[in-house]
VOPA-413687 format. One record per atom (N, C-alpha, C): x, y, z; residue in three letters; atom name. Coordinates in steps of 0.1 Angstrom, whole numbers, padded with zeros to 4 digits, m for minus. Example, Ala and Ser with C-alpha at 12.3 -4.5 7.8 and 13.67 -1.06 7.14 Angstrom:
BEGIN
  east north    up   r  a
  0132 m0057  0078 ALA  N
  0123 m0045  0078 ALA CA
  0132 m0033  0078 ALA  C
  0128 m0022  0071 SER  N
  0137 m0011  0071 SER CA
  0129  0000  0079 SER  C
***
This chain:
BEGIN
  east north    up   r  a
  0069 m0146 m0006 UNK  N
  0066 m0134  0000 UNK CA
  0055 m0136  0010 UNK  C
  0057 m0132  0022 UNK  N
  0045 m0130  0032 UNK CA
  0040 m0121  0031 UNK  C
  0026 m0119  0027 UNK  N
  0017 m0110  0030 UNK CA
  0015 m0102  0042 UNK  C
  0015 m0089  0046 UNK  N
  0012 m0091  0061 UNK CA
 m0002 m0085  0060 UNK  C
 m0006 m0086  0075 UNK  N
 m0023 m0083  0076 UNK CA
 m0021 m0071  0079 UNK  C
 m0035 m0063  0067 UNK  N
 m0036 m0049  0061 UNK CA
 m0051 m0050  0066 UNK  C
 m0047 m0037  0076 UNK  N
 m0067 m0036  0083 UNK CA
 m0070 m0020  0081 UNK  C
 m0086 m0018  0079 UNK  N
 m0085 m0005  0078 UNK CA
 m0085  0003  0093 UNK  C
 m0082  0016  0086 UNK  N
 m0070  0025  0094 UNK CA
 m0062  0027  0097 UNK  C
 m0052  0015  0094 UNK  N
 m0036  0015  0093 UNK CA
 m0039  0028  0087 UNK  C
 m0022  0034  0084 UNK  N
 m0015  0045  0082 UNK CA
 m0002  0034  0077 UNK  C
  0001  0037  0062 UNK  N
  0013  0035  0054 UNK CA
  0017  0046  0048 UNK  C
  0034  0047  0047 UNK  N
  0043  0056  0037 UNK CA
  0044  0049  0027 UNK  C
  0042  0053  0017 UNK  N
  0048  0058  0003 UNK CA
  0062  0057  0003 UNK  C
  0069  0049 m0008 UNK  N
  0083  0052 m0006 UNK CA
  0087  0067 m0008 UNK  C
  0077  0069 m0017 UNK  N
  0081  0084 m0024 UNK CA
  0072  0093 m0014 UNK  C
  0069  0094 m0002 UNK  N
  0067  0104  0006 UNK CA
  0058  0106  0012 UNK  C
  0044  0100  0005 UNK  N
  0033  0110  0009 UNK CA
  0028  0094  0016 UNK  C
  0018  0098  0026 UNK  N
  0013  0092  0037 UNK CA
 m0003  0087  0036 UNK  C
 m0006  0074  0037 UNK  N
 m0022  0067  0033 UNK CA
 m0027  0063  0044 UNK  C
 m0040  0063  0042 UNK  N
 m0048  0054  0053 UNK CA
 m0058  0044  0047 UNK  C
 m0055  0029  0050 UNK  N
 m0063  0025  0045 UNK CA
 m0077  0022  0047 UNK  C
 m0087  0021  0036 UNK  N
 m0099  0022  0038 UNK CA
 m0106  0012  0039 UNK  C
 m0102 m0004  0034 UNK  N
 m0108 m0012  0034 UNK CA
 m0096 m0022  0022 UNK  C
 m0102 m0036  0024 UNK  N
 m0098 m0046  0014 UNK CA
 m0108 m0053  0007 UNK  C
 m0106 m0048 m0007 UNK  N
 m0118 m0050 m0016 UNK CA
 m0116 m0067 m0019 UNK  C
 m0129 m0071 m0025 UNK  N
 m0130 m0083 m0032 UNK CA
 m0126 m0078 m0046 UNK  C
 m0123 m0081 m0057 UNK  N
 m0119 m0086 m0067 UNK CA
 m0130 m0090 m0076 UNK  C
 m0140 m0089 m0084 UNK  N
 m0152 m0097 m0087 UNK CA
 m0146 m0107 m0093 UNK  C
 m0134 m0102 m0105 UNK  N
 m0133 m0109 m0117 UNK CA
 m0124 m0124 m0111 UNK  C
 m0119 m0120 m0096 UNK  N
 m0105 m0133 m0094 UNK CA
 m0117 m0144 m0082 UNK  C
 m0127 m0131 m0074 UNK  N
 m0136 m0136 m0064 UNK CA
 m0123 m0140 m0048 UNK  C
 m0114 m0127 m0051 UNK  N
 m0104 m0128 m0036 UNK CA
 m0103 m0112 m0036 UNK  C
 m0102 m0111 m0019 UNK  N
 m0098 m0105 m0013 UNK CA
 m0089 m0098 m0013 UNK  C
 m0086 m0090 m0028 UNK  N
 m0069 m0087 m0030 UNK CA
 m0067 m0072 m0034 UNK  C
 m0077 m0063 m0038 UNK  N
 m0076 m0052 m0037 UNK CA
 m0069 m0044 m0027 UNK  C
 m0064 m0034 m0023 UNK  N
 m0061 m0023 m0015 UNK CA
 m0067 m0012 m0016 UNK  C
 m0078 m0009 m0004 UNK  N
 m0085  0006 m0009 UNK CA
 m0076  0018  0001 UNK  C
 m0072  0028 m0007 UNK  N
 m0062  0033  0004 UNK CA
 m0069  0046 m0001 UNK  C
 m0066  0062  0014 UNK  N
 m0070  0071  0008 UNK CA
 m0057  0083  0010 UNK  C
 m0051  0093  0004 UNK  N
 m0040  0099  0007 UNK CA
 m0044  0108  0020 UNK  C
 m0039  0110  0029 UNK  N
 m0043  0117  0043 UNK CA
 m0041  0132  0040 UNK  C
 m0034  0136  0032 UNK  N
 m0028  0155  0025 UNK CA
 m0045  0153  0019 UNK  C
 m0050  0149  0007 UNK  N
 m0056  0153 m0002 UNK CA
 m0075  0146  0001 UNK  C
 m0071  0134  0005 UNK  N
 m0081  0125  0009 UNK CA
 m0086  0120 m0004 UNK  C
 m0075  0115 m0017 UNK  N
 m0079  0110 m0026 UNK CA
 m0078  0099 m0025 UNK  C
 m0088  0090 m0028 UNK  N
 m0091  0077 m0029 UNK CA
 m0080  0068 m0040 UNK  C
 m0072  0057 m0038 UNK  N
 m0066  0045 m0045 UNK CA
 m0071  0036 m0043 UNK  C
 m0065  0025 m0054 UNK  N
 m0069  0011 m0055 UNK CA
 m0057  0009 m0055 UNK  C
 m0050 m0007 m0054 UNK  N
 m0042 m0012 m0061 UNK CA
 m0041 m0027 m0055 UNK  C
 m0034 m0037 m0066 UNK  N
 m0035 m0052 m0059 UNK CA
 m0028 m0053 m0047 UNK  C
 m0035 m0062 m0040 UNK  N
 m0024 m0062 m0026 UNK CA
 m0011 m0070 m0030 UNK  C
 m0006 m0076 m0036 UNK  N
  0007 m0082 m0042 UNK CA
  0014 m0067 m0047 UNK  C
  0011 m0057 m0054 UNK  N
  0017 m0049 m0057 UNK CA
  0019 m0037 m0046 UNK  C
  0008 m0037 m0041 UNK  N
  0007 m0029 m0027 UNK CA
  0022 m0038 m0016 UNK  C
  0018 m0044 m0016 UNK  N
  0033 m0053 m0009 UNK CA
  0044 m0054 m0015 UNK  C
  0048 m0050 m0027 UNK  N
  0058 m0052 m0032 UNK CA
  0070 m0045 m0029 UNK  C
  0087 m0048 m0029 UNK  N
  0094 m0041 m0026 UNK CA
  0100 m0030 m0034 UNK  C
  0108 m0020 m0031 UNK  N
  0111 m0009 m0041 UNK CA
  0122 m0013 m0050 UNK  C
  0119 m0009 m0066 UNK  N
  0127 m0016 m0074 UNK CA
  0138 m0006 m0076 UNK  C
  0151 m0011 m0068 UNK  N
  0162 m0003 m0061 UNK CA
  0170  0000 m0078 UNK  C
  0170 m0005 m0084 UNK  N
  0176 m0003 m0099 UNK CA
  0169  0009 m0105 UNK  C
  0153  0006 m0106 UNK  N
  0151  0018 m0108 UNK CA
  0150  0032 m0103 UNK  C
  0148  0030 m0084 UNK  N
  0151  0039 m0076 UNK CA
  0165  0037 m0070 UNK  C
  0174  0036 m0071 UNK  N
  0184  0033 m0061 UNK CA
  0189  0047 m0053 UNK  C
  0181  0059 m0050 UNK  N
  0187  0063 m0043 UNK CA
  0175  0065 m0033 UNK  C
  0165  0054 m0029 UNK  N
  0155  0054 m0021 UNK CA
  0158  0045 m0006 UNK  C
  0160  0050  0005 UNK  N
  0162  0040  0016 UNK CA
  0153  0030  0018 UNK  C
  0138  0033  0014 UNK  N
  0128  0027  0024 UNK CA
  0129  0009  0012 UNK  C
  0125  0000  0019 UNK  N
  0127 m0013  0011 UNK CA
  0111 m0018  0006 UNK  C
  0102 m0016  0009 UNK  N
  0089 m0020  0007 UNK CA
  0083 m0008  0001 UNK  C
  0076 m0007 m0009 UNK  N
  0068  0001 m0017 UNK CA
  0060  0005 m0005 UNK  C
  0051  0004  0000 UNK  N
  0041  0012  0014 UNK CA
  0049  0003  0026 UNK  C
  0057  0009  0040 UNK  N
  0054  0011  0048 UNK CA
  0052  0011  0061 UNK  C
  0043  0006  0065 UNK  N
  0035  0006  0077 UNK CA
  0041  0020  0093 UNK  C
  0033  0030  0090 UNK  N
  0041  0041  0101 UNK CA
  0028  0038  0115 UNK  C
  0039  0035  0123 UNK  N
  0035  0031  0138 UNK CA
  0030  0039  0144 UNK  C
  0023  0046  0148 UNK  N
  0019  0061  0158 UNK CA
  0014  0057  0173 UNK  C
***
């Protein structure tokens, strides 16, 4: 899987709808990488974490299968 380059202030979708801005990419103490995702919701301005491998992950179409979008976040172009 290619990682793509996640900078802050992008703007990602949610498969499931709601719309992020990222805030930064955390270090990790316990791995000592660069792998966090700090994202914040743009509706609510609640703050997330999540690993960037799962932040990149694709949508698990078995469990969703009636979701178009193919990647768990994203990326909306403005």
């Amino acid at each position: 899987m290619t990682v793509p380059v996640i900078n802050p202030g992008d703007k990602y979708m949610h498969f499931k709808g709601n719309a992020y801005e990222i805030v930064c990419i955390a270090k990790n103490h316990e791995a000592g990488e660069d792998d966090i995702v700090v994202y914040k919701a743009i509706i609510t301005g609640i703050i997330y974490a999540r690993p960037l491998a799962m932040f990149c992950d694709p949508v698990d179409k078995v469990k969703y299968p009636n979701i178009i979008q193919d990647m768990r976040f994203e990326r909306i172009y403005n």
